[in-house]
C-alpha positions in Angstrom: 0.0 0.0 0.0 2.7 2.1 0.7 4.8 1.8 -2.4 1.4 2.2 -4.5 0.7 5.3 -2.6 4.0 6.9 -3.1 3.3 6.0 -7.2 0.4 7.9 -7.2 2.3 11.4 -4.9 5.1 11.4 -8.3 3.4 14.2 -10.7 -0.1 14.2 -9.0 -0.1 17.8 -7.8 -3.7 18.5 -7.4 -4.6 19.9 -4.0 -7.8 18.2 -1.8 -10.7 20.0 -2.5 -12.7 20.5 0.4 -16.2 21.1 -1.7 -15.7 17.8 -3.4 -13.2 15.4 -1.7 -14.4 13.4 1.0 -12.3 10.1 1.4 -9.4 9.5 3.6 -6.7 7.3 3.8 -5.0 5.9 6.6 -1.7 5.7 6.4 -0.4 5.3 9.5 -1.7 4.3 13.5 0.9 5.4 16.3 0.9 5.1 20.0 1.2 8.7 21.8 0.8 7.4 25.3 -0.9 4.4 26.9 -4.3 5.7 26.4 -3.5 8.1 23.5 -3.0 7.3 19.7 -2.0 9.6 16.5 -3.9 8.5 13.4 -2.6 9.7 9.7 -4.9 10.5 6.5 -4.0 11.1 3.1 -6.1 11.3 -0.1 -6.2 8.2 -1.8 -5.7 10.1 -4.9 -2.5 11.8 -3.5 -4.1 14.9 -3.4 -2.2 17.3 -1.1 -4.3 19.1 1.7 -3.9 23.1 2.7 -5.2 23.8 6.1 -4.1 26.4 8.7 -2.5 25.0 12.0 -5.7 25.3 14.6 -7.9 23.5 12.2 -10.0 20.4 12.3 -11.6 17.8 10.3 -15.0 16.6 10.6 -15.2 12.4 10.2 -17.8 10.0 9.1 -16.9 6.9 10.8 -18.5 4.0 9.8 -20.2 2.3 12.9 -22.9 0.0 12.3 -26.1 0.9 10.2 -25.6 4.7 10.8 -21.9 6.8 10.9 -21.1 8.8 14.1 -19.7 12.4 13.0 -16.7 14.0 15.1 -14.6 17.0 15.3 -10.9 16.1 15.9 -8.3 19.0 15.4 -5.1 18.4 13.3 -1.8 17.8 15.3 0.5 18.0 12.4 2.4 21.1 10.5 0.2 22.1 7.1 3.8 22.5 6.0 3.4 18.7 5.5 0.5 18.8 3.2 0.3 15.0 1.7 -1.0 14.1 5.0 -2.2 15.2 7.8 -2.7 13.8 11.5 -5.7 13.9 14.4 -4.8 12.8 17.9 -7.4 11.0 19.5 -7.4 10.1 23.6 -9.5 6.9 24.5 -12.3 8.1 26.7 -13.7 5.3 29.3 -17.1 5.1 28.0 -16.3 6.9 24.5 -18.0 5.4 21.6 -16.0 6.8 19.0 -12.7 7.2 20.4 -12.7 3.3 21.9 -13.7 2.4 17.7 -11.0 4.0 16.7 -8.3 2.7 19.6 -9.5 -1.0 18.4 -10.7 -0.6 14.9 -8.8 1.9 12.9 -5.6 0.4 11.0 -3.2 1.6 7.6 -5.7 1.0 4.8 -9.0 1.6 6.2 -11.0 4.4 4.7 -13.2 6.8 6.3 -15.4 9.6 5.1 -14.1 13.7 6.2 -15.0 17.0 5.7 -12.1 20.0 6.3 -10.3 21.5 7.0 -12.8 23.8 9.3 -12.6 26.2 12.2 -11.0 29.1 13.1 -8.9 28.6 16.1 -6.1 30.2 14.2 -3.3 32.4 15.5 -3.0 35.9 14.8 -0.2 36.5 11.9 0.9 39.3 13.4 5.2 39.2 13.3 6.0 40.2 16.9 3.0 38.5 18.3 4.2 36.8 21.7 2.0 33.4 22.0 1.0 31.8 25.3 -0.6 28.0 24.1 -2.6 27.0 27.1 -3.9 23.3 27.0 -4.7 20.6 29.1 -5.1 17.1 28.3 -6.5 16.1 24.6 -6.9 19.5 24.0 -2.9 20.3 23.1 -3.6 18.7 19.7 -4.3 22.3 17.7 -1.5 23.9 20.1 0.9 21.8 18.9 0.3 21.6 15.4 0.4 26.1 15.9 4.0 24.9 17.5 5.0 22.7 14.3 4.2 25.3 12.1 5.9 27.7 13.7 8.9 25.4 13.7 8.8 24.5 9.9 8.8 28.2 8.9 12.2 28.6 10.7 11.1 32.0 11.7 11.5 34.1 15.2 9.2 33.5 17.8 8.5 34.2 21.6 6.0 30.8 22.6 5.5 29.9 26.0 3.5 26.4 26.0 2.3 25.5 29.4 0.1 22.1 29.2 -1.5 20.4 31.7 -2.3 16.8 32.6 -3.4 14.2 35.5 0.6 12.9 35.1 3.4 13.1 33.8 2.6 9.5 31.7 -0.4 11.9 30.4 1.9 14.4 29.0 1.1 13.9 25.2 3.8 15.2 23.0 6.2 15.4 25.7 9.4 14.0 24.2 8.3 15.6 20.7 8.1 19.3 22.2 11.6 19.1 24.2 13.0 18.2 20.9 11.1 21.1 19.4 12.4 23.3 22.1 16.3 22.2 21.5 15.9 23.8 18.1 13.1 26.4 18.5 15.5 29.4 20.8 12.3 31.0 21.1 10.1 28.4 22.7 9.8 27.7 26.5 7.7 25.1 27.9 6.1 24.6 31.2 4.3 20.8 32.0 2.0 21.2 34.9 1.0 17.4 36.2 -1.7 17.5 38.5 0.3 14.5 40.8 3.6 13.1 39.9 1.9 9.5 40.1 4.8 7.0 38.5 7.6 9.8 37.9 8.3 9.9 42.0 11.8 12.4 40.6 9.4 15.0 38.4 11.4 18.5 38.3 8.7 21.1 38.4 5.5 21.7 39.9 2.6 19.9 40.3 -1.5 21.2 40.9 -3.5 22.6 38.8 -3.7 26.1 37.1 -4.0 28.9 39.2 -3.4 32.8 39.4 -0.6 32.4 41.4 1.0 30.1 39.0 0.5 31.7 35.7 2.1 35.2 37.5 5.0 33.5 38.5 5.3 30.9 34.7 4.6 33.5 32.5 5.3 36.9 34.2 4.7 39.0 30.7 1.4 37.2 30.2 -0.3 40.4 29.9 1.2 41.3 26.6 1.1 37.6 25.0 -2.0 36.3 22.9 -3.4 33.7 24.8 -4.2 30.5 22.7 -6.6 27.8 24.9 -7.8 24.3 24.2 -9.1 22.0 26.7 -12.0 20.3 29.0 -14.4 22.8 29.5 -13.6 23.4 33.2 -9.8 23.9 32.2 -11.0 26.5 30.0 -13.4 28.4 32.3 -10.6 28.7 35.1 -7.8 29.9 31.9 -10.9 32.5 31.0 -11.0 33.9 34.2 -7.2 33.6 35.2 -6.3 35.2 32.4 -8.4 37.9 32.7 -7.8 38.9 35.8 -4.1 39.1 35.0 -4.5 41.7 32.4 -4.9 39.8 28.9 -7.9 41.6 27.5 -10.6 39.8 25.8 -9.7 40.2 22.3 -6.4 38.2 23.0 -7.8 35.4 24.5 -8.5 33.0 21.8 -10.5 29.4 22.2 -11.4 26.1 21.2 -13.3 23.7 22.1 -15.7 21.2 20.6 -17.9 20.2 23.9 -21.8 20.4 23.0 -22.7 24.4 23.2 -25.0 25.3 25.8 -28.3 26.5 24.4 -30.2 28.9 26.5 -33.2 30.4 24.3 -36.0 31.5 25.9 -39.1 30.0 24.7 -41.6 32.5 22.6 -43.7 34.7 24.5 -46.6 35.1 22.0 -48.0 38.0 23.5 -45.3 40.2 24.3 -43.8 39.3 20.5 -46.0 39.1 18.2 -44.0 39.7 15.5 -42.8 36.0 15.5 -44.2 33.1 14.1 -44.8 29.1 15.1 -44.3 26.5 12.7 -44.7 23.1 12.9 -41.7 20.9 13.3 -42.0 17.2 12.5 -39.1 15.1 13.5 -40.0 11.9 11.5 -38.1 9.2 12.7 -38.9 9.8 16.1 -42.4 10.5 15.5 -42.4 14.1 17.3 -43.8 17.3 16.7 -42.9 20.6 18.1 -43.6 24.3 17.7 -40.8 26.0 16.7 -40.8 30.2 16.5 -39.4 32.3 13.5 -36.7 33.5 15.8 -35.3 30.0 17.4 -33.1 27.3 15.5 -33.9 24.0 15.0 -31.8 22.4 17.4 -32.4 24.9 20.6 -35.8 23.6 19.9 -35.2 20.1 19.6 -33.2 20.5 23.0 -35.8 22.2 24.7 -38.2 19.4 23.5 -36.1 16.6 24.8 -35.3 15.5 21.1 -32.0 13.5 20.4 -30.3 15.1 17.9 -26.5 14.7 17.7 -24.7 18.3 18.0 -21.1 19.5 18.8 -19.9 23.0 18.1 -23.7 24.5 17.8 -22.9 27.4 15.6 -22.9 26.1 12.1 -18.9 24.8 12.5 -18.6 21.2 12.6 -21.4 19.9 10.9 -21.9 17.2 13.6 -26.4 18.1 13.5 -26.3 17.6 9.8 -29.6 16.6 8.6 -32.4 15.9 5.8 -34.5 18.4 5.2 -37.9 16.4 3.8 -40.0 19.0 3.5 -40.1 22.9 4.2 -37.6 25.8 4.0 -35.5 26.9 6.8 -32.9 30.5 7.3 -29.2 28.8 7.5 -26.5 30.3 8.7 -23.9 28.3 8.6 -20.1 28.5 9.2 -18.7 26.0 6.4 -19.8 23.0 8.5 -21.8 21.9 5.4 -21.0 21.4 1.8 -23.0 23.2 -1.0 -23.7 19.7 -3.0 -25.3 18.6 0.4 -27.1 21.6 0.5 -28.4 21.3 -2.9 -29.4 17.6 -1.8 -31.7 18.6 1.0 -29.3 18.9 3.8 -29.1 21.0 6.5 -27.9 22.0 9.8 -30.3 22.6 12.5 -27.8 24.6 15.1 -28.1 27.5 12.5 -31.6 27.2 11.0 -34.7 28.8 12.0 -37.8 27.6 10.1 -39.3 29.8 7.5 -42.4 27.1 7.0 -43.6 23.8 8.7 -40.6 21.2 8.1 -39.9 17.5 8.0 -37.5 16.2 9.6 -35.3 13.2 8.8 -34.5 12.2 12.7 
């Protein structure tokens, strides 16, 4: 498979089109860390792939009689464009990640969408970086820190990521390498307990006020780049924040479900907005949905299932068949215009302009 592959790279320059192109290669399955693996795509047709370092890719992954869609963000350099790689964690209980720990192998093929998302750094030339992850969430952080390495050009990077231990540190050996190379690169690892490493050199705990002053001292003037659980991110929001990094350089990603908090429609003191009946068909439900309230919000409300991620129109994860009806979508490139055409749509970012049917 290999050699075949590397036929069909010599004189094939045409570039993955993320309108069209939907199959992926696997080329390659490594072991990160005990619980941790790094899976490699490639187009079968040796397309090569231009993506920005922060991105992600949505997948299709083939798991009985319906696919499960999810987000995972790209740990590699886009200087490396005949591939690319996700970095998935195995989550007790995960139905997805545990497939792809015990399933995915070189040659399987899988369906994806990308590259998406804008969890990109600034491209400003003196902009000092602060990439702020914990656990899974270093995956876009470091592929920022690859491509920052393959340009060769000067940078000020402080990369403080967090974990339960030190055997949780993804990445670990490959960032100290990075570091021996990169003169402008510092990194801080912040284990939570020192749990089989009993001679661990720094710190231990878990992010705190105290310890961002004293790690990154300057970490008012730095762009703050954050990826993590959603609890790691709440306490980096308000750390940060109260240390002097304004709003509009605090950057973040995450692709935990979006909390939804529309109110219901108040006929009488809005009149202004319609109802419209919403059939979800599969499920055999109704609702009333207003003019001014997406699809999903309403669905959540109603206690109908309806798989969602990023909520905003991203990630694609809601995608669904329109039957009958017209909605208002506002999406953010989590759906392709073929599947739009189709009868597709995306109920995080849709707000009915009729009655609709449903395909869930």
């Amino acid at each position: 498979m290999g050699i075949e592959f590397a036929q069909m790279q010599r004189g094939q320059t045409a570039v993955w089109d993320p309108e069209h192109d939907e199959t992926l290669l696997c080329i390659d399955v490594h072991q990160e860390t005990h619980d941790v693996k790094s899976f490699t795509f490639a187009s079968p047709e040796g397309k090569r792939f231009s993506f920005d370092a922060g991105q992600y890719f949505l997948f299709d992954f083939p798991m009985g009689p319906d696919s499960e869609a999810r987000c995972y963000s790209i740990s590699s350099s886009p200087h490396r464009g005949n591939a690319f790689t996700v970095t998935v964690k195995r989550v007790p209980g995960g139905k997805v990640s545990n497939w792809l720990h015990d399933n995915m192998a070189a040659g399987m093929t899988v369906k994806g969408q990308g590259p998406l998302g804008h969890f990109i750094r600034p491209k400003g030339e003196k902009t000092k970086l602060l990439l702020l992850s914990g656990g899974s969430g270093i995956t876009p952080v470091m592929s920022i820190t690859r491509d920052l390495a393959d340009r060769y050009e000067p940078s000020d990077i402080v990369f403080l990521h967090a974990a339960r231990t030190p055997s949780d540190l993804i990445f670990r050996h490959n960032l100290s390498g990075l570091a021996t190379r990169m003169k402008g690169l510092r990194l801080q690892f912040l284990p939570e307990t020192v749990a089989g490493e009993s001679a661990w050199p720094g710190l231990t705990g878990r992010i705190s006020l105290e310890y961002l002053k004293l790690a990154v001292p300057d970490i008012a003037e730095r762009v703050v780049m954050c990826c993590g659980p959603a609890p790691f991110m709440a306490a980096a929001r308000s750390i940060t924040a109260a240390l002097g990094v304004p709003a509009s350089n605090y950057i973040e990603e995450s692709f935990d479900a979006a909390v939804i908090d529309e109110p219901g429609l108040d006929v009488e003191q809005q009149p202004a907005q319609k109802l419209y009946q919403v059939e979800f068909s599969k499920q055999k439900r109704t609702l009333q949905v207003s003019s001014d309230q997406t699809v999903l919000a309403a669905a959540k409300k109603g206690s109908i299932r309806l798989p969602s991620s990023c909520s905003n129109g991203m990630c694609g994860t809601c995608k669904s068949k329109l039957v009958s009806g017209s909605v208002e979508m506002n999406h953010n490139g989590g759906i392709r215009q073929r599947e739009i055409d189709a009868g597709m749509f995306l109920p995080c970012c849709s707000k009915p302009l009729s009655d609709l049917v449903v395909d869930r």
